[in-house]
N, C-alpha and C positions, 0 to 999 in steps of 0.2 A: 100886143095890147091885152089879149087875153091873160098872159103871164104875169104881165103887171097889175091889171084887175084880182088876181089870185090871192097874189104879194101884198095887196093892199088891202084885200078884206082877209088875209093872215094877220095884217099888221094891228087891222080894228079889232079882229078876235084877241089877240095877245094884251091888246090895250082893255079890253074890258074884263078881261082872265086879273091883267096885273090890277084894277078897281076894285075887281072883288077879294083877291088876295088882302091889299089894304084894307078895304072895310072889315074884313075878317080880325086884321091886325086890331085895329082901333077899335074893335066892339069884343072879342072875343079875349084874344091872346094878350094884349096889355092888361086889361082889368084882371085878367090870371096873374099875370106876373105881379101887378101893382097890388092886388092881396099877398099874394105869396109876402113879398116885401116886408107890407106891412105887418104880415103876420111874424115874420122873423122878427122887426125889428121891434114889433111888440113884448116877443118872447125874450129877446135881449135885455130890451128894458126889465122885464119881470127879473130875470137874475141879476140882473146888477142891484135893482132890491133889495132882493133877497140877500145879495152879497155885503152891501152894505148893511141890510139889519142885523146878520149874520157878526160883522166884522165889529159894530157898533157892541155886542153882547160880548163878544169874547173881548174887546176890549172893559168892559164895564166889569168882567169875572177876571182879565189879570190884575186889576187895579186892585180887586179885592182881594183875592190871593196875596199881593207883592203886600197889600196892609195888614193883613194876618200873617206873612212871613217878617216883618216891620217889627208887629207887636209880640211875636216869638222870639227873635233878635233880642229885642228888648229886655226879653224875662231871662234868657240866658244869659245876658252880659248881665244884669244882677245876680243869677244864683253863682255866674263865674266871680264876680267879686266878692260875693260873700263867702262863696270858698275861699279866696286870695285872703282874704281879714281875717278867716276860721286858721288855716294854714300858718298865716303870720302867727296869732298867737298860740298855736301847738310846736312853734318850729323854735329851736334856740340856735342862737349862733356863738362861736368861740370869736372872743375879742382878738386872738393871734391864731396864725396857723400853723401846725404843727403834724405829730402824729399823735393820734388817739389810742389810750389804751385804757381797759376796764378795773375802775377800782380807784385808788387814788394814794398818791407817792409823796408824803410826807417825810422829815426829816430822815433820808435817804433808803427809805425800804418803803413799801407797798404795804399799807395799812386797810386792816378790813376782811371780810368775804369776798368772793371772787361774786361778781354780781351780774355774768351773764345770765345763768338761770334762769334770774328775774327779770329780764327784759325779754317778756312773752308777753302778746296782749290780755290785758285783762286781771294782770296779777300788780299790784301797791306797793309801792317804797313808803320810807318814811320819811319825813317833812326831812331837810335839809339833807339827807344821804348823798354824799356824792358818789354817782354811779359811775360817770368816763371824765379822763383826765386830759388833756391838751399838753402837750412836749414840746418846745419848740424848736427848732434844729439847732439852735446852738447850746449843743448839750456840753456840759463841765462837769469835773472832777473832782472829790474832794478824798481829803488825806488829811492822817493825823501826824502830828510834828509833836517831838518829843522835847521834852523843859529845854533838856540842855543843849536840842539843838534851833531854840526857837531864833536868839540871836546871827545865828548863821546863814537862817533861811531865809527870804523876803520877798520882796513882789516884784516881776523882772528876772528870774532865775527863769532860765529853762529846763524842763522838765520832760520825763517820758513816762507813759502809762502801759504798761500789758498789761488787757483781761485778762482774766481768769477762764473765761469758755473760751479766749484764740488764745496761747502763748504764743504761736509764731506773731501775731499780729503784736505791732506797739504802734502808738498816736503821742507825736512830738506836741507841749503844748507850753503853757509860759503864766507861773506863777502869781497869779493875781492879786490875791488879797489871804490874810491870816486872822484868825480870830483874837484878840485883844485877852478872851478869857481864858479859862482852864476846863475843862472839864473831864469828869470824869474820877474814879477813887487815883488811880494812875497821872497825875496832871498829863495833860497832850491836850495841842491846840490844832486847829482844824485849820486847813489851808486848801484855798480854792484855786484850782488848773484848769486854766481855758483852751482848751486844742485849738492849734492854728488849721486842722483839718477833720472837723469832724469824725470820725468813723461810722459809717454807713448801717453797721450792723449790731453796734453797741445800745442797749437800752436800759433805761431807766433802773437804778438797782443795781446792777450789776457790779459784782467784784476784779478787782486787779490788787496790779504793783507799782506804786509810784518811784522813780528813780530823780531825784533833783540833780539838777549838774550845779555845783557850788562856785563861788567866784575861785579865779585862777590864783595858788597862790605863787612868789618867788621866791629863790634863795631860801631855802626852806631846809633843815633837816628833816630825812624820814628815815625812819626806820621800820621794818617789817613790825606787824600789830602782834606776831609772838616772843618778840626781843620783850614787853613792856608787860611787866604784874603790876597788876594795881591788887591793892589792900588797903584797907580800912580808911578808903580816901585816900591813901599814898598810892604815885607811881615809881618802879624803881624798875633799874637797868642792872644788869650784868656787866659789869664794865673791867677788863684786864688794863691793870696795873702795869709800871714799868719790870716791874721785878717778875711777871707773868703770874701774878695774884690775880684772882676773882675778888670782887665785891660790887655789895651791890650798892648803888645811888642814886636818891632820889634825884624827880629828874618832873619837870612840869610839860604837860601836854599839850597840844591844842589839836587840829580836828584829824578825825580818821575816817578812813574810806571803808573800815573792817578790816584789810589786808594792809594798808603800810597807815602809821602815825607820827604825825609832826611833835617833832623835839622841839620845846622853845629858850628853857631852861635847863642845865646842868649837865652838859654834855659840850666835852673841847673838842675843835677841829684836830683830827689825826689818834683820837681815843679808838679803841676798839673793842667790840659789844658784843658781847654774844646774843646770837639771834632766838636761841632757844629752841624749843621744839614746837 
């Protein structure tokens, strides 16, 4: 009984320990914690404030930035197009394309001063000068054709040209067109060769040798170009007689290559000529 009396006023002391514990909770330690709280959650509020006034300004300073970066854009895309208008009209353009060279190539030689010099800033041409010339890659030939062989020659003949600065090099090319007139104290007519292949390294001006290849002819006599004198307008042969007599006889021409000449007149099959020296 006594044990249990013990047991039972332990049980009353614990029970009035755990009252005062609670009352302590409920008057002391809550209202601590429930400021704490409050004060944190105070605190949070105040930076979120702050964060949004904060957020609210920088965006109000990008706005104005990105409209002064707007209105910057702006003035560069006009002083860029008025450079582009400025540009166009300081810039000329060639109506064909070609290569370009200094100076300018009138009726087949380079006419003028050599005019890099002057293209240094700051230094004047004069009105109309032409300074650079435009070539276009289909560059041709021209050649003088002589009176008497104007009928021979014509447009359609093939033709071959050697420079003068390559002799190994020649350019196959094919007779175009001939001039109608004369010129010159010498009559000679000018005939225009169009290369079927350009040459790469051939320019403007430039000297050669034209070679025509003439139509083929047949059944032709020839004879060596030293067998035939010409004089005073006459052509005449050396021609052995049956009796082994020399004389001479005239005899009519037609064309020569320099080294052998077509007989057309005045020479029998089975005559014999001397070739001459």
């Amino acid at each position: 009984m006594r044990r249990a009396k013990r047991n039972i006023e332990r049980s009353k002391l614990m029970i009035e320990m755990s009252r005062a514990e609670l009352g302590n909770v409920k008057t002391v330690r809550y209202p601590q914690q429930r400021h704490s709280l409050a004060h944190a959650i105070e605190t949070s509020r105040n930076s979120l404030d702050s964060l949004k006034s904060a957020q609210a300004l920088s965006r109000v300073q990008r706005e104005v930035e990105a409209q002064k970066a707007k209105l910057a854009l702006a003035q560069l895309e006009e002083q860029s197009a008025r450079l582009h208008r400025d540009l166009e009209n300081f810039s000329v353009k060639a109506a064909v394309d070609g290569r370009v060279y200094y100076g300018q190539f009138q009726h087949g030689a380079w006419t003028g001063e050599q005019v890099t010099p002057m293209l240094v800033p700051g230094e004047k041409v004069q009105a109309g000068q032409v300074l650079l010339s435009v070539c276009v890659p289909a560059i041709r030939a021209r050649a003088e054709l002589a009176e008497a062989d104007y009928f021979d020659v014509g447009p359609g003949l093939e033709a071959s040209v050697v420079p003068a600065a390559a002799p190994d090099a020649k350019s196959v090319g094919v007779v175009h067109a001939k001039a109608l007139v004369a010129k010159g104290a010498a009559p000679s007519y000018e005939l225009r060769i169009d290369f079927k292949q350009p040459p790469a390294d051939l320019l403007p001006g430039m000297k050669g040798k034209a070679t025509i290849r003439g139509a083929e002819l047949k059944d032709v006599v020839l004879l060596p170009s030293t067998a035939v004198t010409a004089q005073g307008g006459k052509c005449t042969l050396s021609v052995s007689a049956k009796d082994g007599k020399v004389a001479p006889r005239e005899v009519t021409v037609g064309k020569s290559d320099g080294k052998m000449t077509q007989i057309k007149t005045g020479l029998e099959p089975g005559e014999k000529v001397s070739a001459g020296k």
